[in-house]
N, CA, C and O atoms as a GROMACS GRO file, in nm:
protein
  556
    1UNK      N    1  -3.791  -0.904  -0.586
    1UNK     CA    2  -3.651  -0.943  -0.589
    1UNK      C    3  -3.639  -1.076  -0.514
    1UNK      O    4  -3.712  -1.079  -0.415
    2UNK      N    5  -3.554  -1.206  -0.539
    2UNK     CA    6  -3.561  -1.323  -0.495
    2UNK      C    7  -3.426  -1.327  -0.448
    2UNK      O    8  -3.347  -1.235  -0.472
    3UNK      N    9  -3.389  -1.447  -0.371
    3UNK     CA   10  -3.251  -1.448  -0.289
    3UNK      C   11  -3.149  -1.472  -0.398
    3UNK      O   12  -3.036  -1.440  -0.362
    4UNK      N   13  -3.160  -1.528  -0.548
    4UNK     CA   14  -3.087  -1.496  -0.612
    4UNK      C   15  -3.017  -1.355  -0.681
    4UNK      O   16  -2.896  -1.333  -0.670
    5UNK      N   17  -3.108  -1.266  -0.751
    5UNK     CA   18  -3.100  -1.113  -0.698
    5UNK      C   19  -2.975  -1.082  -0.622
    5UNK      O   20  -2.854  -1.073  -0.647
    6UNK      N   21  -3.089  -1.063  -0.472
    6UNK     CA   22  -2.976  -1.002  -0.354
    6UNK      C   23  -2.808  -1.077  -0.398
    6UNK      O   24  -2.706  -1.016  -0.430
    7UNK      N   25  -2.830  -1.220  -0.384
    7UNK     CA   26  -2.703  -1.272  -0.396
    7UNK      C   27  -2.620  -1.230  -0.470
    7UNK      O   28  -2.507  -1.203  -0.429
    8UNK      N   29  -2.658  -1.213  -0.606
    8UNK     CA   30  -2.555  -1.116  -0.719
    8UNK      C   31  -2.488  -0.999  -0.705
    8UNK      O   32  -2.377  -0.953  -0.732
    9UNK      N   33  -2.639  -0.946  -0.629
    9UNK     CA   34  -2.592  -0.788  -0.603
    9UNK      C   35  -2.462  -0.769  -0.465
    9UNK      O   36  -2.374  -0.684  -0.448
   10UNK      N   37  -2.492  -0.864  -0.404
   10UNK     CA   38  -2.347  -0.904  -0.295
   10UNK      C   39  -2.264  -0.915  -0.363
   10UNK      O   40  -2.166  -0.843  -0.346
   11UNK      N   41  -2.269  -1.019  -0.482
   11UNK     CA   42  -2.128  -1.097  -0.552
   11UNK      C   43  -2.066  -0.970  -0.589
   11UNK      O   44  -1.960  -0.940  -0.535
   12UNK      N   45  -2.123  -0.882  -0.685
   12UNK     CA   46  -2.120  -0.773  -0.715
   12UNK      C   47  -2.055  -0.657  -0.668
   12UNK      O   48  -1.969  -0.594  -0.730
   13UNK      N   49  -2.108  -0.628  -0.533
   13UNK     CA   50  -2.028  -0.555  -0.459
   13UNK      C   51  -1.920  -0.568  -0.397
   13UNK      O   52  -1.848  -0.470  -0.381
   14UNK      N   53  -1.879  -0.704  -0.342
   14UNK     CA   54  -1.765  -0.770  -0.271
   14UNK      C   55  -1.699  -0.748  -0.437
   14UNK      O   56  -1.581  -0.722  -0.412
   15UNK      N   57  -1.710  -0.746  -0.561
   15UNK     CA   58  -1.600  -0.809  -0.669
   15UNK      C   59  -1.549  -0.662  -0.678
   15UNK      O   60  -1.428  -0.645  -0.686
   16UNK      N   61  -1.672  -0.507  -0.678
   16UNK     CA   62  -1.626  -0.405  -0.711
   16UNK      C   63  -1.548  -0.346  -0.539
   16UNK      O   64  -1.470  -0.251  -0.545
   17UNK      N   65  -1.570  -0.392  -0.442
   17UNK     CA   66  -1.471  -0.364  -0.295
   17UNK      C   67  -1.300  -0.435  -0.380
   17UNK      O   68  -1.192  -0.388  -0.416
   18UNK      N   69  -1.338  -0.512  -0.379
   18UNK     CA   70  -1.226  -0.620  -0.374
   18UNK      C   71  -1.108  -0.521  -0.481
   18UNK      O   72  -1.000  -0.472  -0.448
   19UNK      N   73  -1.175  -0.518  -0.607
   19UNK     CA   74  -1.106  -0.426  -0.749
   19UNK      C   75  -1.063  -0.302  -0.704
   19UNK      O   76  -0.956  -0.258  -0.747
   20UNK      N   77  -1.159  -0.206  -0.585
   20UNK     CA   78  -1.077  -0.073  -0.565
   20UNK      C   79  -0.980  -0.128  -0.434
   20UNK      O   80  -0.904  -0.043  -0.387
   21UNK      N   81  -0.978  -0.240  -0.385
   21UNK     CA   82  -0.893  -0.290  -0.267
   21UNK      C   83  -0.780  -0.293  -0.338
   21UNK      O   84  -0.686  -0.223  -0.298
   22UNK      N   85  -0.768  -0.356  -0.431
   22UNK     CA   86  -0.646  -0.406  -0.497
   22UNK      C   87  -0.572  -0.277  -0.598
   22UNK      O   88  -0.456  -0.260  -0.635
   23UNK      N   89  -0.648  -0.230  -0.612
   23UNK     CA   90  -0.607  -0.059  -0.689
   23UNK      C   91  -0.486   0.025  -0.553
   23UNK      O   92  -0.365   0.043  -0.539
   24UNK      N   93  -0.579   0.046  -0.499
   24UNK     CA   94  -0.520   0.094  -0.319
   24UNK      C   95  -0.394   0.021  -0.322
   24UNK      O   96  -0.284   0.071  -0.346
   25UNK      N   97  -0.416  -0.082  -0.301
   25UNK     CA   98  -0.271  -0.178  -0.256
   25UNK      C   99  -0.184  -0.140  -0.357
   25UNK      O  100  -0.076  -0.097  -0.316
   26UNK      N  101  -0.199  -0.142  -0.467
   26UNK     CA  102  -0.101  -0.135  -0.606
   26UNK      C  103  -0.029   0.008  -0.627
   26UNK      O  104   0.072   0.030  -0.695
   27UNK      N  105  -0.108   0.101  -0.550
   27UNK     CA  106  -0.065   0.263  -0.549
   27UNK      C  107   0.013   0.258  -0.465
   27UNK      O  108   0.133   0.276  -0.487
   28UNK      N  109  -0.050   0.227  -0.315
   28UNK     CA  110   0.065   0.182  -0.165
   28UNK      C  111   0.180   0.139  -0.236
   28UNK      O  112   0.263   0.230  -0.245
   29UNK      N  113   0.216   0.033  -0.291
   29UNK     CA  114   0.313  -0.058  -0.348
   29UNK      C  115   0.432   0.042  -0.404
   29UNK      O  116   0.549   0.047  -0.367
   30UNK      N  117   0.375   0.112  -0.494
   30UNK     CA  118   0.445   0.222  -0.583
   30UNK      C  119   0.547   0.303  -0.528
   30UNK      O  120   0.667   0.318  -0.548
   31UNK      N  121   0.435   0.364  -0.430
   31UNK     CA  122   0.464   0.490  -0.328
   31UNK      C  123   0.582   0.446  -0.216
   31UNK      O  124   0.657   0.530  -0.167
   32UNK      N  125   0.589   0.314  -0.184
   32UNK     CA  126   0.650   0.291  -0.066
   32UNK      C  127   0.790   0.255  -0.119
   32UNK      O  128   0.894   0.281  -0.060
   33UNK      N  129   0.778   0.175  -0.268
   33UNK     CA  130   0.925   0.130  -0.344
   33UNK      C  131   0.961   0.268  -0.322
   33UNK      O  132   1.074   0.288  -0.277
   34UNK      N  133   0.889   0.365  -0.343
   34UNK     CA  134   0.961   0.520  -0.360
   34UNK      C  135   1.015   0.552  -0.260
   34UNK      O  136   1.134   0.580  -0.281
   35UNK      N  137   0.983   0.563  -0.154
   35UNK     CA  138   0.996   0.640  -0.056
   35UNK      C  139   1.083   0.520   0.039
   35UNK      O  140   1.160   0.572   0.120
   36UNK      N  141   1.081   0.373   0.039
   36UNK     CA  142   1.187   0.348   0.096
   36UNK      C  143   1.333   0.322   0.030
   36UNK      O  144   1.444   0.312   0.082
   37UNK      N  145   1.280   0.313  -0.129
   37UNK     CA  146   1.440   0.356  -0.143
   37UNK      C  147   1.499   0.481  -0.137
   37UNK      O  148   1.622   0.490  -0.126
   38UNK      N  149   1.423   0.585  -0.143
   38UNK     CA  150   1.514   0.716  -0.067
   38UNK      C  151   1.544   0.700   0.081
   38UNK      O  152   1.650   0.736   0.132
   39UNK      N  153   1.469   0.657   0.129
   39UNK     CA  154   1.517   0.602   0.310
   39UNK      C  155   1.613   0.534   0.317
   39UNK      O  156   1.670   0.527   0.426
   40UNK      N  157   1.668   0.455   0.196
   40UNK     CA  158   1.741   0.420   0.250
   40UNK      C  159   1.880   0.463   0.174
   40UNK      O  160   1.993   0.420   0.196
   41UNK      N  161   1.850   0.532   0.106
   41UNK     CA  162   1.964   0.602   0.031
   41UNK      C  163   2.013   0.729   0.120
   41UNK      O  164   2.128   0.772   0.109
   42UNK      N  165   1.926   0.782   0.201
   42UNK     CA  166   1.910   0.905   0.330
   42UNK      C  167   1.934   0.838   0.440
   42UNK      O  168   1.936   0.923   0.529
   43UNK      N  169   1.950   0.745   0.480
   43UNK     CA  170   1.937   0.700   0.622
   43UNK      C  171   2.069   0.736   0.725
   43UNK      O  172   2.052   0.696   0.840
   44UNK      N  173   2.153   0.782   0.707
   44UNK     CA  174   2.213   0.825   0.714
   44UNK      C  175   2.226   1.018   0.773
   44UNK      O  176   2.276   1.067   0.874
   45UNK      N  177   2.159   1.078   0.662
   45UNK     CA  178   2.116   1.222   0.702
   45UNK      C  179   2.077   1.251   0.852
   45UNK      O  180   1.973   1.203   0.898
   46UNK      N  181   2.163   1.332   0.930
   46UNK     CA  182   2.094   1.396   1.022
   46UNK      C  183   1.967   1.408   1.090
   46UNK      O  184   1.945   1.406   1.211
   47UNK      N  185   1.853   1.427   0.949
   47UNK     CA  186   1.729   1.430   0.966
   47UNK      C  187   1.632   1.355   1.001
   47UNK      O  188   1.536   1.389   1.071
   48UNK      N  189   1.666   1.186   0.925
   48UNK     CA  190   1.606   1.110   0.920
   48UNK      C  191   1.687   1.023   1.023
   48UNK      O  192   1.614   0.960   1.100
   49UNK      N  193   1.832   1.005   1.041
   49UNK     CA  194   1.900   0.907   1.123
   49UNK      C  195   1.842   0.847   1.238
   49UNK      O  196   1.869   0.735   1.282
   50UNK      N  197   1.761   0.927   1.285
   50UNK     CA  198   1.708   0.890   1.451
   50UNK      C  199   1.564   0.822   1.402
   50UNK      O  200   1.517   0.760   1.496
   51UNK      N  201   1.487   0.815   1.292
   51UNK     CA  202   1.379   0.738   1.265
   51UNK      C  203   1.412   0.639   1.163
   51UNK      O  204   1.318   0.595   1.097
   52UNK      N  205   1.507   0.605   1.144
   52UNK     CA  206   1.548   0.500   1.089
   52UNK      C  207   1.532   0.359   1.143
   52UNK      O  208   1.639   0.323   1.193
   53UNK      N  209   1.418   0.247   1.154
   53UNK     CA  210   1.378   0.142   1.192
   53UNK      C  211   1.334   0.085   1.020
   53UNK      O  212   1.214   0.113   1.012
   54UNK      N  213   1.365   0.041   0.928
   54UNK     CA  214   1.346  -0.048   0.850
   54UNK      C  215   1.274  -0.158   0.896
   54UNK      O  216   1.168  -0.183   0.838
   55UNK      N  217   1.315  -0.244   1.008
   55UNK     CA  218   1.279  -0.394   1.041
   55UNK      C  219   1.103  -0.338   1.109
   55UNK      O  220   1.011  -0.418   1.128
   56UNK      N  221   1.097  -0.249   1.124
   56UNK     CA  222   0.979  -0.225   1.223
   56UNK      C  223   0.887  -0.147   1.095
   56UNK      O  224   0.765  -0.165   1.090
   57UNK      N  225   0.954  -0.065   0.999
   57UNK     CA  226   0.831   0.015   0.930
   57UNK      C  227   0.851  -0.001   0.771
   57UNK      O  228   0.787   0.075   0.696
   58UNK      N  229   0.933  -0.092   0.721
   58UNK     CA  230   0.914  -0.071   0.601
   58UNK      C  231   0.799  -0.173   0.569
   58UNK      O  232   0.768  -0.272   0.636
   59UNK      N  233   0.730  -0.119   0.428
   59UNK     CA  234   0.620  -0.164   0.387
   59UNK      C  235   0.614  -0.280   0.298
   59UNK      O  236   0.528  -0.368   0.301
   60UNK      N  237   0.711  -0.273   0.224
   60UNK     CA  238   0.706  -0.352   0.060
   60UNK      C  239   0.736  -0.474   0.075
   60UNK      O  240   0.696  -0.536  -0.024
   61UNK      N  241   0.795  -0.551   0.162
   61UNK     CA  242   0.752  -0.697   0.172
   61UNK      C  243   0.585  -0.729   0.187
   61UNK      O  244   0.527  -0.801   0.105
   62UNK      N  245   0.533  -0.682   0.273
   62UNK     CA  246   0.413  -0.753   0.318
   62UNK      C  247   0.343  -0.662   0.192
   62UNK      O  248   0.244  -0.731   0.167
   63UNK      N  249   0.340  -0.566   0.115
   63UNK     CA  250   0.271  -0.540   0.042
   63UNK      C  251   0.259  -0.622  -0.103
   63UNK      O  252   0.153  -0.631  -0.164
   64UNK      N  253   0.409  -0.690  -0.158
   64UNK     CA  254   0.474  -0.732  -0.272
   64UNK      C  255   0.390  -0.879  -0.179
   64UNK      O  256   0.373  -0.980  -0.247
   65UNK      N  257   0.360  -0.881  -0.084
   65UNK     CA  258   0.249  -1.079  -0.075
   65UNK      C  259   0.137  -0.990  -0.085
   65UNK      O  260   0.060  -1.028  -0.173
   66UNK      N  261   0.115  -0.926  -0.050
   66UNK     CA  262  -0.037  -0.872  -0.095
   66UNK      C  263  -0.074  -0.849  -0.231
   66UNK      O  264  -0.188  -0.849  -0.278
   67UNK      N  265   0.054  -0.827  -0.297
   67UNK     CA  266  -0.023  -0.821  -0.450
   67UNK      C  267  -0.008  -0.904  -0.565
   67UNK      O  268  -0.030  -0.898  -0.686
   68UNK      N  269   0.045  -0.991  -0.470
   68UNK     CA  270   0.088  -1.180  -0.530
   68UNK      C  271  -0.044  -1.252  -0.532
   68UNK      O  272  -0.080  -1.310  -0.635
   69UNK      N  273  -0.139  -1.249  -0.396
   69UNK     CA  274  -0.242  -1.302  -0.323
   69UNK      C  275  -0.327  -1.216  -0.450
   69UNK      O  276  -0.367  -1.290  -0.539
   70UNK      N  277  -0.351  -1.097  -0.462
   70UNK     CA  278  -0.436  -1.018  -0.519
   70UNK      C  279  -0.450  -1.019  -0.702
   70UNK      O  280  -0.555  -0.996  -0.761
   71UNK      N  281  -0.327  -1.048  -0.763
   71UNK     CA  282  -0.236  -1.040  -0.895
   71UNK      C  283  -0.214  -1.116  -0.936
   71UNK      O  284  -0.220  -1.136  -1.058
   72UNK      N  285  -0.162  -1.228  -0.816
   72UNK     CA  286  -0.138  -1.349  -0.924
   72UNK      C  287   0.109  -1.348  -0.896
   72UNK      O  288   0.179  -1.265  -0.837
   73UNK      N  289   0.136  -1.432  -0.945
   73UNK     CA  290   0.308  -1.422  -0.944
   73UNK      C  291   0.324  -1.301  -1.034
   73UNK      O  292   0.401  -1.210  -1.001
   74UNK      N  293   0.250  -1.296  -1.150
   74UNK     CA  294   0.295  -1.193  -1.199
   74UNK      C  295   0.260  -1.008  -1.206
   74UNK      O  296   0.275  -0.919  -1.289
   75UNK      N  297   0.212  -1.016  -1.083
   75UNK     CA  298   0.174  -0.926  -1.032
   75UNK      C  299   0.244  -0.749  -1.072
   75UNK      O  300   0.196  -0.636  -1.075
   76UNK      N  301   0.383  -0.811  -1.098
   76UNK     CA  302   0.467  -0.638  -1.156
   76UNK      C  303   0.413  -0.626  -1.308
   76UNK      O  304   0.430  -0.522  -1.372
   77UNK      N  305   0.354  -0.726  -1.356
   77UNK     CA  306   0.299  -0.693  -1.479
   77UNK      C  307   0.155  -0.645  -1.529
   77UNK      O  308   0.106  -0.571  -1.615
   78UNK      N  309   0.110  -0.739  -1.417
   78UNK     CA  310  -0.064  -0.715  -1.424
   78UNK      C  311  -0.155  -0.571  -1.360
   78UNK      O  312  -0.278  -0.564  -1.357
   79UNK      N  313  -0.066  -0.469  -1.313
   79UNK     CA  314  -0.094  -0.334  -1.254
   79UNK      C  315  -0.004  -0.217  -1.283
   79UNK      O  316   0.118  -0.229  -1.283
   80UNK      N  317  -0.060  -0.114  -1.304
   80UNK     CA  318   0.042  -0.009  -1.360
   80UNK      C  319  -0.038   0.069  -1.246
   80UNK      O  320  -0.147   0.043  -1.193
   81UNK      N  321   0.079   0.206  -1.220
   81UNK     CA  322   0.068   0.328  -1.114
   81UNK      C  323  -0.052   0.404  -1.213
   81UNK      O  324  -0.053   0.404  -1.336
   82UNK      N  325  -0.134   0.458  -1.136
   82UNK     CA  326  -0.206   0.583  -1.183
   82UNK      C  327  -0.131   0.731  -1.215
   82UNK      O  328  -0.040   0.772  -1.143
   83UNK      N  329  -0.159   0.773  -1.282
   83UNK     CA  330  -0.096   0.907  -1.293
   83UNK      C  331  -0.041   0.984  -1.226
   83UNK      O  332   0.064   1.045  -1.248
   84UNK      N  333  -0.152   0.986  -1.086
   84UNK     CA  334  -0.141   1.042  -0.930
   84UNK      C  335  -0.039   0.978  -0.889
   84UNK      O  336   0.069   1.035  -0.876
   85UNK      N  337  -0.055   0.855  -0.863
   85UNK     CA  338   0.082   0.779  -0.803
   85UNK      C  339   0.210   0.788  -0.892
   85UNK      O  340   0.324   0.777  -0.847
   86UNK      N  341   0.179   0.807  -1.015
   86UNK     CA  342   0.323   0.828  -1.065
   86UNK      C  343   0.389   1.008  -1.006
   86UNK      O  344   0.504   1.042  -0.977
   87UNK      N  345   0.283   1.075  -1.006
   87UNK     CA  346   0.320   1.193  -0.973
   87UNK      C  347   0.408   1.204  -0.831
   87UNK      O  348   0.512   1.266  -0.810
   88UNK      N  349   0.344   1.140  -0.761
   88UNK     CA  350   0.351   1.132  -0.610
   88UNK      C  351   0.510   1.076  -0.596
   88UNK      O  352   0.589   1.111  -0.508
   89UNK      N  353   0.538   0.975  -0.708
   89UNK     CA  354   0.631   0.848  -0.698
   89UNK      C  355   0.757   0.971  -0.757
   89UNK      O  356   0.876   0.948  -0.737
   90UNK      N  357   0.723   1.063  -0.809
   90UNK     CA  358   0.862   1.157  -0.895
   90UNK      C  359   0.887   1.268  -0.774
   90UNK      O  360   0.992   1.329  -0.758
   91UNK      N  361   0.766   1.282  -0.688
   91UNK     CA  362   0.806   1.390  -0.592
   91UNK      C  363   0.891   1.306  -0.457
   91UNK      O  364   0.983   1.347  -0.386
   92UNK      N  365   0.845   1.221  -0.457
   92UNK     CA  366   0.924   1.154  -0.363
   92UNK      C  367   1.101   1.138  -0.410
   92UNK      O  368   1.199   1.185  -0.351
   93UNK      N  369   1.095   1.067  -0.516
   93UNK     CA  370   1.256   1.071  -0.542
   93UNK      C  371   1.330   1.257  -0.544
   93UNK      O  372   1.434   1.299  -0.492
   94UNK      N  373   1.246   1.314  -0.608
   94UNK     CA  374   1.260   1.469  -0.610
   94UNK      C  375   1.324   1.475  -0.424
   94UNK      O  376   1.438   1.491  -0.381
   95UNK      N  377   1.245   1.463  -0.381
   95UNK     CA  378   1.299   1.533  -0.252
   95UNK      C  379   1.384   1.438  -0.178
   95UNK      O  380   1.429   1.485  -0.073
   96UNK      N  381   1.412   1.334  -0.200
   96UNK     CA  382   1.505   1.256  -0.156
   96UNK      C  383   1.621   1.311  -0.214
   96UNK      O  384   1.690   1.352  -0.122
   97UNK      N  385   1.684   1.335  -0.340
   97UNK     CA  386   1.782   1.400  -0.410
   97UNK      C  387   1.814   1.523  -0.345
   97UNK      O  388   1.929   1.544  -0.309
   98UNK      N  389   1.720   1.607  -0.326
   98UNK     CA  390   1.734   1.748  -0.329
   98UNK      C  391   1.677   1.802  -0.169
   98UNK      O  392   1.687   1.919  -0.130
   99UNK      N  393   1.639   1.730  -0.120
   99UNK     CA  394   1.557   1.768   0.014
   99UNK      C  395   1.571   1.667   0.101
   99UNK      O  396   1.479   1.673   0.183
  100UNK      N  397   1.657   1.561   0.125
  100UNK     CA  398   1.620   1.452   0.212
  100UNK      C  399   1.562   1.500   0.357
  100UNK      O  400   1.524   1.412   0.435
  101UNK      N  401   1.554   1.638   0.395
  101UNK     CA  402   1.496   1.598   0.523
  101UNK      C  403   1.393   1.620   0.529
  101UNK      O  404   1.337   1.606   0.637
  102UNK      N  405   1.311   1.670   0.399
  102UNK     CA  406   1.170   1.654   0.377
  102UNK      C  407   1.094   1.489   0.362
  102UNK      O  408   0.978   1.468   0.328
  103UNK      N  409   1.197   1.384   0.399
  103UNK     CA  410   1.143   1.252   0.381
  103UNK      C  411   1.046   1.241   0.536
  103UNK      O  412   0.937   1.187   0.556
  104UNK      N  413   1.130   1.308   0.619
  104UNK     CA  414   1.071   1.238   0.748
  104UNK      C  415   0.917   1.344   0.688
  104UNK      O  416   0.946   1.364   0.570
  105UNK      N  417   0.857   1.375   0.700
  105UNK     CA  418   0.732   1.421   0.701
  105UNK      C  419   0.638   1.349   0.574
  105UNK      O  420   0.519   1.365   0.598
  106UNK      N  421   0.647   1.318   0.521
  106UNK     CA  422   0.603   1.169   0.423
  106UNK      C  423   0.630   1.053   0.460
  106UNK      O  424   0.557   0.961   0.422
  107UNK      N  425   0.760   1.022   0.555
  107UNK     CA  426   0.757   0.914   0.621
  107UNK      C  427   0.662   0.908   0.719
  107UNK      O  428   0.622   0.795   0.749
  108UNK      N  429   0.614   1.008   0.781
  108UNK     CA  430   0.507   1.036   0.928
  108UNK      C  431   0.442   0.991   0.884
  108UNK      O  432   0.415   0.875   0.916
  109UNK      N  433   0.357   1.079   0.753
  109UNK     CA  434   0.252   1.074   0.663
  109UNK      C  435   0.191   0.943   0.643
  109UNK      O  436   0.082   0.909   0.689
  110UNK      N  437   0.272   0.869   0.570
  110UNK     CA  438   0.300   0.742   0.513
  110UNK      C  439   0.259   0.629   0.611
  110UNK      O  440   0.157   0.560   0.599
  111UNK      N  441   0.356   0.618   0.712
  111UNK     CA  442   0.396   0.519   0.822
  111UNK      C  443   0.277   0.522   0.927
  111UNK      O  444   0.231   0.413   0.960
  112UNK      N  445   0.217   0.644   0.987
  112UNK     CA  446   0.124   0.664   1.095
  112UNK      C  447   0.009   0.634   1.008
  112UNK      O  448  -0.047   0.524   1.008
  113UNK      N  449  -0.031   0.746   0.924
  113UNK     CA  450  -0.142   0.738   0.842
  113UNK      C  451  -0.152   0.640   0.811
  113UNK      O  452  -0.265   0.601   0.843
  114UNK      N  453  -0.067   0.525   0.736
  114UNK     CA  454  -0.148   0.461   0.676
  114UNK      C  455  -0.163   0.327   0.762
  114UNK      O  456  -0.262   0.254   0.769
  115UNK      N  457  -0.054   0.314   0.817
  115UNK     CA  458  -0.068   0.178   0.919
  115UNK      C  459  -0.201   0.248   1.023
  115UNK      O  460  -0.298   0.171   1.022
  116UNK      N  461  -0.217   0.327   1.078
  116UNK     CA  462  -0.307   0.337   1.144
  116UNK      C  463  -0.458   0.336   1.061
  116UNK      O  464  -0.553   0.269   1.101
  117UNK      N  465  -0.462   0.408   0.961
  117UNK     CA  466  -0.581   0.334   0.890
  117UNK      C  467  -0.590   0.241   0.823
  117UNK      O  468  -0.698   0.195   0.785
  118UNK      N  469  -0.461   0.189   0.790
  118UNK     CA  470  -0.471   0.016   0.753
  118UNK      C  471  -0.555  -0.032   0.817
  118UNK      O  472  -0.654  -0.071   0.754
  119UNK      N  473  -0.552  -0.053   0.978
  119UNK     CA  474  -0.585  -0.149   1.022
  119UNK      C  475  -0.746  -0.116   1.035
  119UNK      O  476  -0.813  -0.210   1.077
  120UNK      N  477  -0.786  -0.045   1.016
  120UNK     CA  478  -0.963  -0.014   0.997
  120UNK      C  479  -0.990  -0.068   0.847
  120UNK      O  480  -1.089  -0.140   0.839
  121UNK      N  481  -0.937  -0.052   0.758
  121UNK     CA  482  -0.970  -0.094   0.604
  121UNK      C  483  -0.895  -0.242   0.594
  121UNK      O  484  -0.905  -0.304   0.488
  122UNK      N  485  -0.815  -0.301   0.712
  122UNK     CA  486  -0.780  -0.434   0.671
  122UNK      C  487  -0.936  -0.502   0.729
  122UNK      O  488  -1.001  -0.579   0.658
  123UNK      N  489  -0.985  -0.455   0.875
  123UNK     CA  490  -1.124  -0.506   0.913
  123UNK      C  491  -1.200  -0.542   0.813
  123UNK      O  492  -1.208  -0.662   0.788
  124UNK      N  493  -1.292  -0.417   0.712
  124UNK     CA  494  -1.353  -0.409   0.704
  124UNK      C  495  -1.340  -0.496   0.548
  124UNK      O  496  -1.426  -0.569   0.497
  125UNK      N  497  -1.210  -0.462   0.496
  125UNK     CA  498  -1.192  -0.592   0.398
  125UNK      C  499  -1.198  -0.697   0.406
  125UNK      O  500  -1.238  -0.770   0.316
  126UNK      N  501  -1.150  -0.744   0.546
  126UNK     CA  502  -1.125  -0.928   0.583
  126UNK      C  503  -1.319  -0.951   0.593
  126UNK      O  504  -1.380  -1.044   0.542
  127UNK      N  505  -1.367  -0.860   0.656
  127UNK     CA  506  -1.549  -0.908   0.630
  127UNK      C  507  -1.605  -0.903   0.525
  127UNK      O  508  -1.666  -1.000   0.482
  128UNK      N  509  -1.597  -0.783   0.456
  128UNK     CA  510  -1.631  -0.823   0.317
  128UNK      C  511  -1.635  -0.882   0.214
  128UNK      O  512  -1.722  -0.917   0.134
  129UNK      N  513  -1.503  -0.893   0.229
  129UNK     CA  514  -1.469  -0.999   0.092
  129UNK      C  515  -1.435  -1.177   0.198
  129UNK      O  516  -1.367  -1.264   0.144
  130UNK      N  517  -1.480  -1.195   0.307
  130UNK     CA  518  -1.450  -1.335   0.359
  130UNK      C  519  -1.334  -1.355   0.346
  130UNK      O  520  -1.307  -1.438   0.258
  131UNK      N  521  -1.194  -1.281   0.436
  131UNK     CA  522  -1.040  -1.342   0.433
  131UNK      C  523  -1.029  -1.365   0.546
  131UNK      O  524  -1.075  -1.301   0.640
  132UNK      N  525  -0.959  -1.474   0.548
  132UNK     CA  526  -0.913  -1.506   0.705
  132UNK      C  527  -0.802  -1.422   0.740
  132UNK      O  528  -0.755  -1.365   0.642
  133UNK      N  529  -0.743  -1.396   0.853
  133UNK     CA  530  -0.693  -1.253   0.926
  133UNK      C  531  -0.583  -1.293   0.903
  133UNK      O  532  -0.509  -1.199   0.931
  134UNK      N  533  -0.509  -1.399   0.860
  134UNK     CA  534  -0.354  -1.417   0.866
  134UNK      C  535  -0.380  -1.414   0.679
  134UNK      O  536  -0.282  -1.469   0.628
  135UNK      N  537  -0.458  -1.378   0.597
  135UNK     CA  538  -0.424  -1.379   0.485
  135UNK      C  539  -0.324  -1.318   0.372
  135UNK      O  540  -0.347  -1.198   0.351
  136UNK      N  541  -0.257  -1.354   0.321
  136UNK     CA  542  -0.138  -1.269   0.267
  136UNK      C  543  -0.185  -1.115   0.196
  136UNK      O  544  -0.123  -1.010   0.177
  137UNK      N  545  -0.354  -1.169   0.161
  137UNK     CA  546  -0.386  -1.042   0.061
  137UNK      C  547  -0.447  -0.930   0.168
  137UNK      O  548  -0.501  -0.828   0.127
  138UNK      N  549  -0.431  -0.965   0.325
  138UNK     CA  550  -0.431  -0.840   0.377
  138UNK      C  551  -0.291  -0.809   0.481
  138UNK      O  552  -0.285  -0.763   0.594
  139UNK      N  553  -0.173  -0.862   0.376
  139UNK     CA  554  -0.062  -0.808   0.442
  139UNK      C  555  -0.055  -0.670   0.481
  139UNK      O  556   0.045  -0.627   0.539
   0.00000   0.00000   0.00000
């Protein structure tokens, strides 16, 4: 095997990281239109009133530059939800309608989980694929 080889097989792997990176982001994207427009259609409720911080936890700005950086401008065209995420995306409005105080526990879910493992899979993306740390595509 010669350093050209190896090199491909890098190119290769950084192109197939990069493709399930951008899959991830595009599901996130889905899930969060979901779930913060019931937040904010609930924000209000009893349940949720006291975790109500928008400016501090909503997702879909920095995700909608992440999939600009990743997509291209036309990014609402160039990715569709997976099945799963569509599923996920009908239970969420479901219980916003009919359950809003089942949001805060998908908001936990959502908000802890994923910002807290964001920031391990933003690492290990910004090395892999070579992004500099203020890059939009790891909003």
């Amino acid at each position: 095997m010669d350093l050209n080889d190896v090199n491909l097989k890098s190119q290769a792997r950084g192109q197939e990281i990069a493709r399930g990176f951008k899959l991830v982001m595009a599901s996130l994207y889905h899930i969060y239109e979901a779930l913060e427009e019931e937040i904010e259609c609930n924000k209000d409720h009893p349940a949720f009133k006291p975790l109500y911080f928008p400016e501090e936890l909503h997702r879909g700005p920095a995700l909608r530059r992440t999939l600009a950086f990743w997509y291209g401008l036309d990014w609402r065209e160039a990715m569709a939800p997976s099945p799963a995420t569509r599923h996920y995306v009908r239970r969420l409005h479901e219980v916003g309608h009919r359950e809003p105080e089942l949001l805060v526990a998908h908001a936990y879910t959502r908000y802890l989980g994923d910002l807290s493992g964001g920031q391990t899979l933003r690492k290990i993306t910004q090395k892999v694929l070579d992004l500099l740390g203020d890059s939009d595509g790891l909003a």
